[in-house]
Every structure is written in structure tokens, then in C-alpha cells.
mmCIF file as gemmi writes it, N, C-alpha and C atoms, coordinates in Angstrom:
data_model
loop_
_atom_site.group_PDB
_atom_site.id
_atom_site.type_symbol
_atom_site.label_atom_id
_atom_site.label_alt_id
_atom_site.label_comp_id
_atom_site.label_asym_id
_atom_site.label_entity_id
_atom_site.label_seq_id
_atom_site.pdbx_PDB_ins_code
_atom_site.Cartn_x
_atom_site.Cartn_y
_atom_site.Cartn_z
_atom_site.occupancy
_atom_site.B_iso_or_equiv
_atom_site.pdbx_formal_charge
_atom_site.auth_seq_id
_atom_site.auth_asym_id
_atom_site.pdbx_PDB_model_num
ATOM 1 N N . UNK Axp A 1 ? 94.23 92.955 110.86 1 0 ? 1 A 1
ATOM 2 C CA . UNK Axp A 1 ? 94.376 94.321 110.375 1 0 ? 1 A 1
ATOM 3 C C . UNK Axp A 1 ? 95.297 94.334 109.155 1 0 ? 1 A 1
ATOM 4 N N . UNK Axp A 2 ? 94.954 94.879 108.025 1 0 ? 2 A 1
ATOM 5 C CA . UNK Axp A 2 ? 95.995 95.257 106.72 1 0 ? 2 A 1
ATOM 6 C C . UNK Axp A 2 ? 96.381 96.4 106.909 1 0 ? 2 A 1
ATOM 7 N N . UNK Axp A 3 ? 97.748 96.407 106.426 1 0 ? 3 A 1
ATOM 8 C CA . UNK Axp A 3 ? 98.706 97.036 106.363 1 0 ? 3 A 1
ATOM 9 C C . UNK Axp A 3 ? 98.828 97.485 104.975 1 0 ? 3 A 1
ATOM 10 N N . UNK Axp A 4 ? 98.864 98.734 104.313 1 0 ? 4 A 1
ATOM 11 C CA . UNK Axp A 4 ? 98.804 99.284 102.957 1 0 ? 4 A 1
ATOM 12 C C . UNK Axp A 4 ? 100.275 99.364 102.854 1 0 ? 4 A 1
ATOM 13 N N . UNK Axp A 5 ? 100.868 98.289 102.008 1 0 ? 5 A 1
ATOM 14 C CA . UNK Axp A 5 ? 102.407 98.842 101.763 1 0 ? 5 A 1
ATOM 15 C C . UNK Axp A 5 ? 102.405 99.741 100.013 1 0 ? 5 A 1
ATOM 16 N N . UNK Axp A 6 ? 101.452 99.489 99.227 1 0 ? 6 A 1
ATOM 17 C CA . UNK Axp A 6 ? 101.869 100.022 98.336 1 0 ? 6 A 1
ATOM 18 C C . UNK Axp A 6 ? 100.569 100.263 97.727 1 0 ? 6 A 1
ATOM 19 N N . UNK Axp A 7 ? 100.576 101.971 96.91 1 0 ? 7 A 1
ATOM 20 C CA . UNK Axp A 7 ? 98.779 102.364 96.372 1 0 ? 7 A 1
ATOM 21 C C . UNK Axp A 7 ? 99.561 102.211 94.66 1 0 ? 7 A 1
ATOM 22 N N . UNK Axp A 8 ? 98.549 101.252 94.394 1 0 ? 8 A 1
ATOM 23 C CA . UNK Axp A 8 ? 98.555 101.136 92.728 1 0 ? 8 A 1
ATOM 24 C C . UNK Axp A 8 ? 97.433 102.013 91.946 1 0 ? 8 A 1
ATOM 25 N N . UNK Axp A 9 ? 98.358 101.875 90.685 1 0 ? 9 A 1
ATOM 26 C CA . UNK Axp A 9 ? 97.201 103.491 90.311 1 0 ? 9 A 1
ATOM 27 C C . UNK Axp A 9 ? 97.423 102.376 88.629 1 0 ? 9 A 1
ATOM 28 N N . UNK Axp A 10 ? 97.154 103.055 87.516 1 0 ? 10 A 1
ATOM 29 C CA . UNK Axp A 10 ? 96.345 102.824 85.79 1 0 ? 10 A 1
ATOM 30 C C . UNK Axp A 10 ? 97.446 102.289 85.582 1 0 ? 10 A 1
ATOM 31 N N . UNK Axp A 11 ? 97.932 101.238 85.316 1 0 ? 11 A 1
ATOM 32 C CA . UNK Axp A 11 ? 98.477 100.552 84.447 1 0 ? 11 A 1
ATOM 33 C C . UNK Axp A 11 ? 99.482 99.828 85.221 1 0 ? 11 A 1
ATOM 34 N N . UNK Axp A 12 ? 99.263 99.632 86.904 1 0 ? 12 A 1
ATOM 35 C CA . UNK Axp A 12 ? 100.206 99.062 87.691 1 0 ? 12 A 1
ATOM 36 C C . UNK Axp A 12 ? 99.936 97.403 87.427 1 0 ? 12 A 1
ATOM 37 N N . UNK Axp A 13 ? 100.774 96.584 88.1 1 0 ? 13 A 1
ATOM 38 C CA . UNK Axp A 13 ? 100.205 95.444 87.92 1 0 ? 13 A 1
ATOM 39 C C . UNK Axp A 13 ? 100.481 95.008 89.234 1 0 ? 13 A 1
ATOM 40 N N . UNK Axp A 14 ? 99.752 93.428 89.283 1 0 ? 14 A 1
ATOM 41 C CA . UNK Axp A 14 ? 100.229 92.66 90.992 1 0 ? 14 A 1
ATOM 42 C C . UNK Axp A 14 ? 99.894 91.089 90.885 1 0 ? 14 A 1
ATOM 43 N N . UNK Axp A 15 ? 99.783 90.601 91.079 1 0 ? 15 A 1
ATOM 44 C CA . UNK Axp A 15 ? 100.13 89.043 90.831 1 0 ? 15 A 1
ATOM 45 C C . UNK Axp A 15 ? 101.481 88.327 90.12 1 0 ? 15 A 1
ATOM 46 N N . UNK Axp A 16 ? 102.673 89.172 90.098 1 0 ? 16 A 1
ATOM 47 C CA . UNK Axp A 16 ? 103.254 89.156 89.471 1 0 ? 16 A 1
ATOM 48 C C . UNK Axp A 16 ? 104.195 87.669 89.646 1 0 ? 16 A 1
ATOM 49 N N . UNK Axp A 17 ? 104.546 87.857 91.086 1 0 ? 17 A 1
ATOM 50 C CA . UNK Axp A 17 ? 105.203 86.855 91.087 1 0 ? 17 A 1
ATOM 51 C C . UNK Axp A 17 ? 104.39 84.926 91.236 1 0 ? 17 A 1
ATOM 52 N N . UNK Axp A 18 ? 103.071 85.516 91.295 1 0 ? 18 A 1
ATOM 53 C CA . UNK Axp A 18 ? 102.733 83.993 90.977 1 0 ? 18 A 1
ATOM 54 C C . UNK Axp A 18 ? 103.163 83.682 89.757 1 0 ? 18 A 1
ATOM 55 N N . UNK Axp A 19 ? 102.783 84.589 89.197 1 0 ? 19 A 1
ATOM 56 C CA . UNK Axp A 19 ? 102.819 84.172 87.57 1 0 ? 19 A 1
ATOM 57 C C . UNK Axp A 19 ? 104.605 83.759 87.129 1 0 ? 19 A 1
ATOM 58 N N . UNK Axp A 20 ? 105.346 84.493 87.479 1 0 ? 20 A 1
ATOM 59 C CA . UNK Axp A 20 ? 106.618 84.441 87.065 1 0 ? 20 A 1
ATOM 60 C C . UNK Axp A 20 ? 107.231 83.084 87.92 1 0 ? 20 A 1
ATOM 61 N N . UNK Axp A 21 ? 106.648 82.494 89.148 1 0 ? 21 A 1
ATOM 62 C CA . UNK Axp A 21 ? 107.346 81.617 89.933 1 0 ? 21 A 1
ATOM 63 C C . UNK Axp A 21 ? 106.048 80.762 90.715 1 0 ? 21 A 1
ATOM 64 N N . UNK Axp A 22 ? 105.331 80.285 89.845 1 0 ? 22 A 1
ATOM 65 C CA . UNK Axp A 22 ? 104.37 79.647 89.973 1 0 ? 22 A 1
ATOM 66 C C . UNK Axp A 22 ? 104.334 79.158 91.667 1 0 ? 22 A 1
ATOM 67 N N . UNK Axp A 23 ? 103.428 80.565 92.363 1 0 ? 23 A 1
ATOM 68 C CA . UNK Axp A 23 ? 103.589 80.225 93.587 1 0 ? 23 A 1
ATOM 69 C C . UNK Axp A 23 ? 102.481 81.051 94.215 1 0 ? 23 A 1
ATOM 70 N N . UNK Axp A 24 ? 102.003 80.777 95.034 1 0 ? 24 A 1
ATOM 71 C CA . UNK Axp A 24 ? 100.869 81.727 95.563 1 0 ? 24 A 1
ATOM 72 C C . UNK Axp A 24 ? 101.432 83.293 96.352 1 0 ? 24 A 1
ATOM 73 N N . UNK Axp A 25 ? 100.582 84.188 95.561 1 0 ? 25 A 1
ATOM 74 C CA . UNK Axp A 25 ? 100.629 85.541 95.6 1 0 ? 25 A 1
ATOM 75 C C . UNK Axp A 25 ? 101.28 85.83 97.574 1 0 ? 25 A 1
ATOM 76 N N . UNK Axp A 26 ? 102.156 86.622 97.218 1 0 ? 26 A 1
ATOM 77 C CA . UNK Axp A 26 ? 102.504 86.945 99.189 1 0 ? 26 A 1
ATOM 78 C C . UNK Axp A 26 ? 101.674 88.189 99.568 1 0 ? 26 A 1
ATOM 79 N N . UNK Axp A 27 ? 101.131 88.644 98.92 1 0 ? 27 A 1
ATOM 80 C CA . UNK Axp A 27 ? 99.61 90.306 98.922 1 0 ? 27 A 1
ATOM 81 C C . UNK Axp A 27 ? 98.627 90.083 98.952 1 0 ? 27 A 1
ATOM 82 N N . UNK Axp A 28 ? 97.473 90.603 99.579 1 0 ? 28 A 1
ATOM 83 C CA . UNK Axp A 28 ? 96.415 90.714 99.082 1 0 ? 28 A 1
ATOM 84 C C . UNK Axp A 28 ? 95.965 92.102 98.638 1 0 ? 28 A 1
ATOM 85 N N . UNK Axp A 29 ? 95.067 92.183 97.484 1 0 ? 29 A 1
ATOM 86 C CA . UNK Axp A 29 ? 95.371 92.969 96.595 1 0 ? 29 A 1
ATOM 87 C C . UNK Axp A 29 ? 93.697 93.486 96.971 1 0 ? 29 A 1
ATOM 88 N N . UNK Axp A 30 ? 93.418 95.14 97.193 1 0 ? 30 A 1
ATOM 89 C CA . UNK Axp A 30 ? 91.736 95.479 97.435 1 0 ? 30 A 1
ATOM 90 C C . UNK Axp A 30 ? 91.971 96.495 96.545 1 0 ? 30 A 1
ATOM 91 N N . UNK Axp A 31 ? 90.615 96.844 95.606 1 0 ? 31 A 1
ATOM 92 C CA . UNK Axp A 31 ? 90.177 98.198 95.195 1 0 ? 31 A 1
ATOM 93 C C . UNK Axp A 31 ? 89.28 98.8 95.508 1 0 ? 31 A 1
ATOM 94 N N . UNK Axp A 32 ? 89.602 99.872 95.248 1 0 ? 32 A 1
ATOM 95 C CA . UNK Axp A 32 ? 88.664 100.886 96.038 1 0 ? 32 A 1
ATOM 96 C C . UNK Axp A 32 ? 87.139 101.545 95.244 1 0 ? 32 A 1
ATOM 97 N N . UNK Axp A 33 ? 87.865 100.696 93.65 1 0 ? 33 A 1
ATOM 98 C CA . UNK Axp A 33 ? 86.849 101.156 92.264 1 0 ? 33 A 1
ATOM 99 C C . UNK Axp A 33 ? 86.248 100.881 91.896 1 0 ? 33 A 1
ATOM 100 N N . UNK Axp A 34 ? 85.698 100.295 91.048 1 0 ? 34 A 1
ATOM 101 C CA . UNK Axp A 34 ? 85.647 99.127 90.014 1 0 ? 34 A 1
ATOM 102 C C . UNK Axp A 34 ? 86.794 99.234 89.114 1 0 ? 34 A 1
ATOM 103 N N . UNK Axp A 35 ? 87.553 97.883 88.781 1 0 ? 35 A 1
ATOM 104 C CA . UNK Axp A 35 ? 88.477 97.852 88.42 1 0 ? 35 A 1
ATOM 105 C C . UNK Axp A 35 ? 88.709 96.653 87.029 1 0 ? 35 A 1
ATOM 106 N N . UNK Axp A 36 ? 89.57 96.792 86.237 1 0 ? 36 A 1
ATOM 107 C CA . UNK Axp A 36 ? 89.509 95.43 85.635 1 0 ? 36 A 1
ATOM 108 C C . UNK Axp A 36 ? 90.931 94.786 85.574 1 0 ? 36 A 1
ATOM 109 N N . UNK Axp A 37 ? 90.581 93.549 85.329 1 0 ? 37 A 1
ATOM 110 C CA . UNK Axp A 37 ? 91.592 92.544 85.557 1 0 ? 37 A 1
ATOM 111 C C . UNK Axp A 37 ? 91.969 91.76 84.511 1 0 ? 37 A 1
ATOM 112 N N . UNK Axp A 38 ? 93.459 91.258 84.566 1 0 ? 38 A 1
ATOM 113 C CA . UNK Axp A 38 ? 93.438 90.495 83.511 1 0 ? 38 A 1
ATOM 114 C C . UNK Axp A 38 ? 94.305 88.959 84.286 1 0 ? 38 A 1
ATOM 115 N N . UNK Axp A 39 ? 93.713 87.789 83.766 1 0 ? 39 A 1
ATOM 116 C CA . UNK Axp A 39 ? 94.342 87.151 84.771 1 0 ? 39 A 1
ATOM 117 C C . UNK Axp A 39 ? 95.095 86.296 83.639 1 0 ? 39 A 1
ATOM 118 N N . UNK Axp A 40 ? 96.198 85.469 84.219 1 0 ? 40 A 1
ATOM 119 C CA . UNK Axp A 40 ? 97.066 84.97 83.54 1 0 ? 40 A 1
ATOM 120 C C . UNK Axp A 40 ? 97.748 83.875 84.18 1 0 ? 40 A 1
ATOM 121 N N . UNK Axp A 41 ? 97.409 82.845 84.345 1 0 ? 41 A 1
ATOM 122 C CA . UNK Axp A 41 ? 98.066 81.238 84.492 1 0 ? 41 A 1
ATOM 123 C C . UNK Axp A 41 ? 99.871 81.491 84.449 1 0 ? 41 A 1
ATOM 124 N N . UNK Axp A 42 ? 100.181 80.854 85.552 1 0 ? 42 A 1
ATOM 125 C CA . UNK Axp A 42 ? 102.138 80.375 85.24 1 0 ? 42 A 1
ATOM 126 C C . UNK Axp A 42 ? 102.209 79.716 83.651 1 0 ? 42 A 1
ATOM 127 N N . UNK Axp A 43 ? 101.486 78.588 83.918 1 0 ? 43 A 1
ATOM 128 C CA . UNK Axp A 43 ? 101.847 77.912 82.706 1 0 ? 43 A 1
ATOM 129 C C . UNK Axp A 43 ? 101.618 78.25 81.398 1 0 ? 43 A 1
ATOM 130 N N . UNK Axp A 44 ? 100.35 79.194 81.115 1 0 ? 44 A 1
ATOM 131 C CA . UNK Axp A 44 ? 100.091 79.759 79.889 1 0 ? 44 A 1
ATOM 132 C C . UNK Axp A 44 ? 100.481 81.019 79.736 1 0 ? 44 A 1
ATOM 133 N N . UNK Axp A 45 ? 101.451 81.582 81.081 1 0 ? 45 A 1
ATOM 134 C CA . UNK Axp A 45 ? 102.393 82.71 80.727 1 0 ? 45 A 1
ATOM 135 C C . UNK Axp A 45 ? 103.514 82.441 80.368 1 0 ? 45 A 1
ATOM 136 N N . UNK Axp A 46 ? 104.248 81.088 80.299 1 0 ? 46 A 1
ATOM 137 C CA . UNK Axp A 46 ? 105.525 79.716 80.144 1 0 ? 46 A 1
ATOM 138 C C . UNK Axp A 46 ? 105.882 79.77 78.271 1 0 ? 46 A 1
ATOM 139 N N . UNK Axp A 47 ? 103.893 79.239 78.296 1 0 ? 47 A 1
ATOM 140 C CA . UNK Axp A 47 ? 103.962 78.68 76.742 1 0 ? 47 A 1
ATOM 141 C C . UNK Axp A 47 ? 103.817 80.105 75.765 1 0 ? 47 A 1
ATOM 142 N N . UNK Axp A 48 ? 103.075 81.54 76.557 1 0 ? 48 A 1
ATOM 143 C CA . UNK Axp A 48 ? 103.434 82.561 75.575 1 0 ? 48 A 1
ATOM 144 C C . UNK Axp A 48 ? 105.161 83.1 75.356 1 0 ? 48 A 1
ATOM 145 N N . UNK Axp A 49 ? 105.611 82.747 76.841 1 0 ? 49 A 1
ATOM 146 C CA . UNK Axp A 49 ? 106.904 83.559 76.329 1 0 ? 49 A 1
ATOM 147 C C . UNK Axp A 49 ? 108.129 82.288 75.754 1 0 ? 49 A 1
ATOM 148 N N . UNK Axp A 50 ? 107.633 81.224 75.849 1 0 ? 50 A 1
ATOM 149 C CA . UNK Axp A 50 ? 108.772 79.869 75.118 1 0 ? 50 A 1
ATOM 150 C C . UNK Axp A 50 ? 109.439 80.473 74.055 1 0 ? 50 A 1
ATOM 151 N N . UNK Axp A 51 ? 108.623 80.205 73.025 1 0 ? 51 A 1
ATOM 152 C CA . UNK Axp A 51 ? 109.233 80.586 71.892 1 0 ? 51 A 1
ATOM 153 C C . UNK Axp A 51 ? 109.917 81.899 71.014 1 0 ? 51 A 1
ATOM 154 N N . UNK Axp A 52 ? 110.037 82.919 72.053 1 0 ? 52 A 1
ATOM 155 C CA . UNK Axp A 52 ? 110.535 84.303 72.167 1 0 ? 52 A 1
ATOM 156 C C . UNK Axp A 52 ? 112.001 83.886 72.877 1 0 ? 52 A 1
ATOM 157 N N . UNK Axp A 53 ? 112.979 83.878 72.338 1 0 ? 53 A 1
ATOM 158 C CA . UNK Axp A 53 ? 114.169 83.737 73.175 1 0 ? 53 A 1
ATOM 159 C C . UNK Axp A 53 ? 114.925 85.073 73.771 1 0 ? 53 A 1
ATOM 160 N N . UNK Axp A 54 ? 114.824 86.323 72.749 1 0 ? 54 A 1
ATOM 161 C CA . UNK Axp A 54 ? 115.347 87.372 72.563 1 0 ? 54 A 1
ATOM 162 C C . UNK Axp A 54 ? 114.463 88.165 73.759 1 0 ? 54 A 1
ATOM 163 N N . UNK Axp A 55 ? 113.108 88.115 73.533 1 0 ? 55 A 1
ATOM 164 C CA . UNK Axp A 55 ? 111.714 88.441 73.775 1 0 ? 55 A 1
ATOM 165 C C . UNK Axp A 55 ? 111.616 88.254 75.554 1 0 ? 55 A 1
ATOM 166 N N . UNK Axp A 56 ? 112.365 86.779 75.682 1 0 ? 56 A 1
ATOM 167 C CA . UNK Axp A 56 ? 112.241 86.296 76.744 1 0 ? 56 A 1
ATOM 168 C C . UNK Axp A 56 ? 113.127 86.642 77.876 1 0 ? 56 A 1
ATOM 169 N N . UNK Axp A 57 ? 114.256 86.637 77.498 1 0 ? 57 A 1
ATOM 170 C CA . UNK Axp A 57 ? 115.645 87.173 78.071 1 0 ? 57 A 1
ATOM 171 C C . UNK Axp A 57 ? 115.015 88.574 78.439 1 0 ? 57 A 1
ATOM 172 N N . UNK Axp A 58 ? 114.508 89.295 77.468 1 0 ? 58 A 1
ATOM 173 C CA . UNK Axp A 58 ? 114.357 91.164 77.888 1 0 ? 58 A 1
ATOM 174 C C . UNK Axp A 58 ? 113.343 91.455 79.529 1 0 ? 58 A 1
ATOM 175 N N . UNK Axp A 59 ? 112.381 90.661 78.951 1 0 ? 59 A 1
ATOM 176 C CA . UNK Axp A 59 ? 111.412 90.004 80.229 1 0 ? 59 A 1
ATOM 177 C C . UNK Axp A 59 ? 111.781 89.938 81.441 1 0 ? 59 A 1
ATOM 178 N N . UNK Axp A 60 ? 112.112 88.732 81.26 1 0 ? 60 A 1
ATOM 179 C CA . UNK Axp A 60 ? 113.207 88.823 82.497 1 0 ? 60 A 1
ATOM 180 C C . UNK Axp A 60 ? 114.47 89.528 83.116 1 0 ? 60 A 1
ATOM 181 N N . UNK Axp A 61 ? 115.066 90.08 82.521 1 0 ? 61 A 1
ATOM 182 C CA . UNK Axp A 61 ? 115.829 91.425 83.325 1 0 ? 61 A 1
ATOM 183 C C . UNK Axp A 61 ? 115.177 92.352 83.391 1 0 ? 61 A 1
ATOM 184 N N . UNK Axp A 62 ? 113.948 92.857 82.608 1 0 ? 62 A 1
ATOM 185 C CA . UNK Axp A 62 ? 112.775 93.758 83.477 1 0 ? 62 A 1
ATOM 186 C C . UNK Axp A 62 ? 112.286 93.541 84.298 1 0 ? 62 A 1
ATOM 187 N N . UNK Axp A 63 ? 112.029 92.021 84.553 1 0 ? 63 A 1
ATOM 188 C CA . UNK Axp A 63 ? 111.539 91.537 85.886 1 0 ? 63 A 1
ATOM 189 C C . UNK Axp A 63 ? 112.181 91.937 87.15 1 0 ? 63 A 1
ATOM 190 N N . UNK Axp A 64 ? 113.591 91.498 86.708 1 0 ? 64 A 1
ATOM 191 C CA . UNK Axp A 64 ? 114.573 91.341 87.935 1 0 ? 64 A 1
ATOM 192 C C . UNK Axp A 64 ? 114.514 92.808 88.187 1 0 ? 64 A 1
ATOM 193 N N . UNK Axp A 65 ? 115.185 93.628 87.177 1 0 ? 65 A 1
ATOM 194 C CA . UNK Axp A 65 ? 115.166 94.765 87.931 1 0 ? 65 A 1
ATOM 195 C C . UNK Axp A 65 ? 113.631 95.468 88.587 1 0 ? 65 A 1
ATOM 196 N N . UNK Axp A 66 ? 112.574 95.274 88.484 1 0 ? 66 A 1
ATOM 197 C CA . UNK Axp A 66 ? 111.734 95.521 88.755 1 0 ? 66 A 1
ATOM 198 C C . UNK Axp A 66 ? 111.521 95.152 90.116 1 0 ? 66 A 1
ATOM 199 N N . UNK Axp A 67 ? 111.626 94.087 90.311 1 0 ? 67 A 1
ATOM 200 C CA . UNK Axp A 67 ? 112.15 93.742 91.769 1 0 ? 67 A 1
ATOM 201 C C . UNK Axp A 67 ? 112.801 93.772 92.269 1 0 ? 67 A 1
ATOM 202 N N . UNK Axp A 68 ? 114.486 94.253 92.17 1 0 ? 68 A 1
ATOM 203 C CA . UNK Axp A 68 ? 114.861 95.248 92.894 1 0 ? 68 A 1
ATOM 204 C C . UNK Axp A 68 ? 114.556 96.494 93.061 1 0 ? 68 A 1
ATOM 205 N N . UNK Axp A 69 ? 113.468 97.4 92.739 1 0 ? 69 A 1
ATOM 206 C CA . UNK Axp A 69 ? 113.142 98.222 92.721 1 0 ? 69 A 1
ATOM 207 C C . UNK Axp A 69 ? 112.103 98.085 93.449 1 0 ? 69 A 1
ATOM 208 N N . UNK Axp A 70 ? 111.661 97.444 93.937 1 0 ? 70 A 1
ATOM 209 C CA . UNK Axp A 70 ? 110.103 97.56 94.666 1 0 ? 70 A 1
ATOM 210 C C . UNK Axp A 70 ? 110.842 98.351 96.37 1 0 ? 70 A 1
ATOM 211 N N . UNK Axp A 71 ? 110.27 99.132 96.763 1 0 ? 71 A 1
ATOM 212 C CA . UNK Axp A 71 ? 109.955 100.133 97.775 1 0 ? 71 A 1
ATOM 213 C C . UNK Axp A 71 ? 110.629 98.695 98.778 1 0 ? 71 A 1
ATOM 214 N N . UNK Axp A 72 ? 111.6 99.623 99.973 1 0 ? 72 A 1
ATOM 215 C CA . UNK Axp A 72 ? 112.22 98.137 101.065 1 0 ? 72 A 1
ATOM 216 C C . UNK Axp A 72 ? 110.929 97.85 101.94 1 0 ? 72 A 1
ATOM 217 N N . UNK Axp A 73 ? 110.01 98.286 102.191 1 0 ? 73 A 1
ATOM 218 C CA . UNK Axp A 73 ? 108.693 97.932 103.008 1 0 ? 73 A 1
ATOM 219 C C . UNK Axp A 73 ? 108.101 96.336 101.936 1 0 ? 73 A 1
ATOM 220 N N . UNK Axp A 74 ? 107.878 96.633 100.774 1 0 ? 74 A 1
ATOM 221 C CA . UNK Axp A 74 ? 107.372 95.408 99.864 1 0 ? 74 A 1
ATOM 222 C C . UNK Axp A 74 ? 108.46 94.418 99.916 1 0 ? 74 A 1
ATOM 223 N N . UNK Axp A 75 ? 110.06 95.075 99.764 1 0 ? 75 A 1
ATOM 224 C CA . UNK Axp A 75 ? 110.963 93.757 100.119 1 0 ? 75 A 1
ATOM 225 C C . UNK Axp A 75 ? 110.963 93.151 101.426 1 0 ? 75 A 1
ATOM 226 N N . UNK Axp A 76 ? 110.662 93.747 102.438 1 0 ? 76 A 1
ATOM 227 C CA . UNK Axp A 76 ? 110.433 93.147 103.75 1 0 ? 76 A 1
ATOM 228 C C . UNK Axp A 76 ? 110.118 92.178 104.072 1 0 ? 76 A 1
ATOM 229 N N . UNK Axp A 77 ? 108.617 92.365 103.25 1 0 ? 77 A 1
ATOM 230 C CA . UNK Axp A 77 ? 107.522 91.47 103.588 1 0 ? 77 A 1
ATOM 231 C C . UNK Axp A 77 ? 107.86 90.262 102.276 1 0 ? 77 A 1
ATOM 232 N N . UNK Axp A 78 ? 108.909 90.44 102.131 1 0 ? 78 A 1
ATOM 233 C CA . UNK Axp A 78 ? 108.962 89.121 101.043 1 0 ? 78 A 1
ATOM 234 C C . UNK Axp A 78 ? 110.29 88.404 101.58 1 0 ? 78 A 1
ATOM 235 N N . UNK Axp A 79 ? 110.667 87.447 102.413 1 0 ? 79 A 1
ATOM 236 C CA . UNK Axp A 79 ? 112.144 86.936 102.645 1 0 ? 79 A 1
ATOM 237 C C . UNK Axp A 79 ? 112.479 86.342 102.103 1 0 ? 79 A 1
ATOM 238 N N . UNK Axp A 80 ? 111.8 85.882 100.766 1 0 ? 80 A 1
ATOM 239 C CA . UNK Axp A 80 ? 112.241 84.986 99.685 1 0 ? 80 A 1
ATOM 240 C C . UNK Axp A 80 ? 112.834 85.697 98.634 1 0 ? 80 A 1
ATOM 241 N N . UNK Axp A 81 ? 112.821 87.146 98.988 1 0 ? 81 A 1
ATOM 242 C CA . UNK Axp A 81 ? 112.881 87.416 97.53 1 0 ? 81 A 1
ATOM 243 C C . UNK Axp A 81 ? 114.393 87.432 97.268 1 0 ? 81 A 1
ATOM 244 N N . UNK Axp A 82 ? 115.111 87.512 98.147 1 0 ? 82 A 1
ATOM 245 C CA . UNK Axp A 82 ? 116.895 87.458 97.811 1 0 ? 82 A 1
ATOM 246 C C . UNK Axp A 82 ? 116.924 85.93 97.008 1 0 ? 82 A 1
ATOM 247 N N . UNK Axp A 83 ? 116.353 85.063 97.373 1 0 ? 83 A 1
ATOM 248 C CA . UNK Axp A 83 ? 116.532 83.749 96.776 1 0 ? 83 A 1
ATOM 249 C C . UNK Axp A 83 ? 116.394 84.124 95.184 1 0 ? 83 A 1
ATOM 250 N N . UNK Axp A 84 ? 114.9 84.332 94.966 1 0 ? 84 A 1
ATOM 251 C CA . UNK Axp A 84 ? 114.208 84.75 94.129 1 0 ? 84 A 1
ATOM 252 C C . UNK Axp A 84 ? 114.845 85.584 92.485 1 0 ? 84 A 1
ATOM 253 N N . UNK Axp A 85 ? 116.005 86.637 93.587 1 0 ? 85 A 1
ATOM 254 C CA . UNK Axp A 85 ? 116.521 87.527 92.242 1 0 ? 85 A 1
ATOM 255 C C . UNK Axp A 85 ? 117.804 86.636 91.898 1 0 ? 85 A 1
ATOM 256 N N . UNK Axp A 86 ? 118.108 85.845 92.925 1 0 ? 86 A 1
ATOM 257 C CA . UNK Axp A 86 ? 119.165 84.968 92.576 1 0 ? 86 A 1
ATOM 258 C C . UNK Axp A 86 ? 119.243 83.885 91.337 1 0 ? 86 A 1
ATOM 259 N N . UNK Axp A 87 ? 117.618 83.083 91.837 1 0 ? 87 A 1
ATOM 260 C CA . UNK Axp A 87 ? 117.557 82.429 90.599 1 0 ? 87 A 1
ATOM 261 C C . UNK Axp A 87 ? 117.618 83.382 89.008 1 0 ? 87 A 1
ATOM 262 N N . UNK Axp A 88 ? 116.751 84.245 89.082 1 0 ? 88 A 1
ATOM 263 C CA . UNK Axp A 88 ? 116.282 84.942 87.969 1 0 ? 88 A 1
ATOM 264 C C . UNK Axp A 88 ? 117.82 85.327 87.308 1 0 ? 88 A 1
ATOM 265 N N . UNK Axp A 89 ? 118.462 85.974 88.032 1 0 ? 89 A 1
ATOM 266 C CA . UNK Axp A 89 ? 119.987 86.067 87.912 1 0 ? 89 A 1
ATOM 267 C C . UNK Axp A 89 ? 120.469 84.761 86.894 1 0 ? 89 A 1
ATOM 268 N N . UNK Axp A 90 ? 120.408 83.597 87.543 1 0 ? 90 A 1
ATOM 269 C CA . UNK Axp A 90 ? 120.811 82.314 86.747 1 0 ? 90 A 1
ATOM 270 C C . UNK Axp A 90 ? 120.168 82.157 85.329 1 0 ? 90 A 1
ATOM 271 N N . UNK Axp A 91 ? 119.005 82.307 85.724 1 0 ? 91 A 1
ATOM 272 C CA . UNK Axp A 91 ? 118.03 81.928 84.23 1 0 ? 91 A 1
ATOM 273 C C . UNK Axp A 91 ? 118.365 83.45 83.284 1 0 ? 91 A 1
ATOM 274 N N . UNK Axp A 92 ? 119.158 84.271 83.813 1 0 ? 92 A 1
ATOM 275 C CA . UNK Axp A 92 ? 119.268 85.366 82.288 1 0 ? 92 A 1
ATOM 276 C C . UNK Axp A 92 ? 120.225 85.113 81.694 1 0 ? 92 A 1
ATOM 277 N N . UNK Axp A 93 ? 121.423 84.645 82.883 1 0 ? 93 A 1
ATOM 278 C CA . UNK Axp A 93 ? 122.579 84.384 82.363 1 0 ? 93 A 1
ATOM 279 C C . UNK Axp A 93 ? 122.415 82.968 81.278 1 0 ? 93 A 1
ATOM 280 N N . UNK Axp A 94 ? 121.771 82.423 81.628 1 0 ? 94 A 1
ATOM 281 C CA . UNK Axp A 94 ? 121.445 80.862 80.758 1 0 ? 94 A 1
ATOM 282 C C . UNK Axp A 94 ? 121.362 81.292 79.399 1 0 ? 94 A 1
């Protein structure tokens, strides 16, 4: 049985943290529409943001805070994610 923790609507996104922590998605993601997608590799999301340092840094504290912001039902279901904002924490300060 699925459990709906969160309804995404035009311009939400979700695969996020594979992409940011090259790791398989903890969601499964259904629509109800037809919908479109854009998909995006860890590593060829790595080599677009490399050479952005300024670019890159901003990224990532949108990230972080973005994930502290996710609804405590989506943090629940994630027990990694305290690890998670920890690292990100390290890599802004870097």
C-alpha cells in the first residue's frame, strides 16, 4: 500500500536527492497526468555545476535549506537525512 506524503503540482521537482548524492531515489514518484520529465545523471549534474564556484556554493545552500524545509512526514521517511544536511553543511563551508 502507498502512502501519499507529498502532492506535487507545475514546477515541483523529485529525484532530487539522487542527483545531488548519487544514490537511489527513497520515493516513488506516480502521476496522475501526463506529465513531462526531465532527467539528469549525478555525474552530468557534477560536470554542469564544476566550473560555477559562486554558482555552485548558491546551489547548495538552496539545497540544504530546501531540505530542511521539506514537511516532518518526508523527513521521517528519510533517516539519513540528518547525516545528509550535515555533509552539505561541510561542502558549503569548503
Amino acid at each position: 500500500m502507498f502512502q501519499c506524503l507529498i502532492k506535487l503540482g507545475p514546477m515541483d521537482m523529485f529525484g532530487e536527492i539522487g542527483v545531488f548524492f548519487n544514490m537511489p531515489q527513497p520515493f516513488t514518484v506516480r502521476s496522475k497526468k501526463l506529465s513531462q520529465v526531465v532527467r539528469i545523471s549525478h555525474h552530468r549534474f557534477k560536470q554542469l555545476v564544476q566550473s560555477l564556484d559562486e554558482d555552485k556554493k548558491r546551489i547548495m545552500i538552496n539545497f540544504t535549506q530546501y531540505l530542511k524545509e521539506l514537511k516532518k512526514e518526508v523527513q521521517d521517511e528519510m533517516p539519513f537525512l540528518a547525516e545528509l544536511l550535515l555533509d552539505l553543511n561541510m561542502e558549503v563551508i569548503q
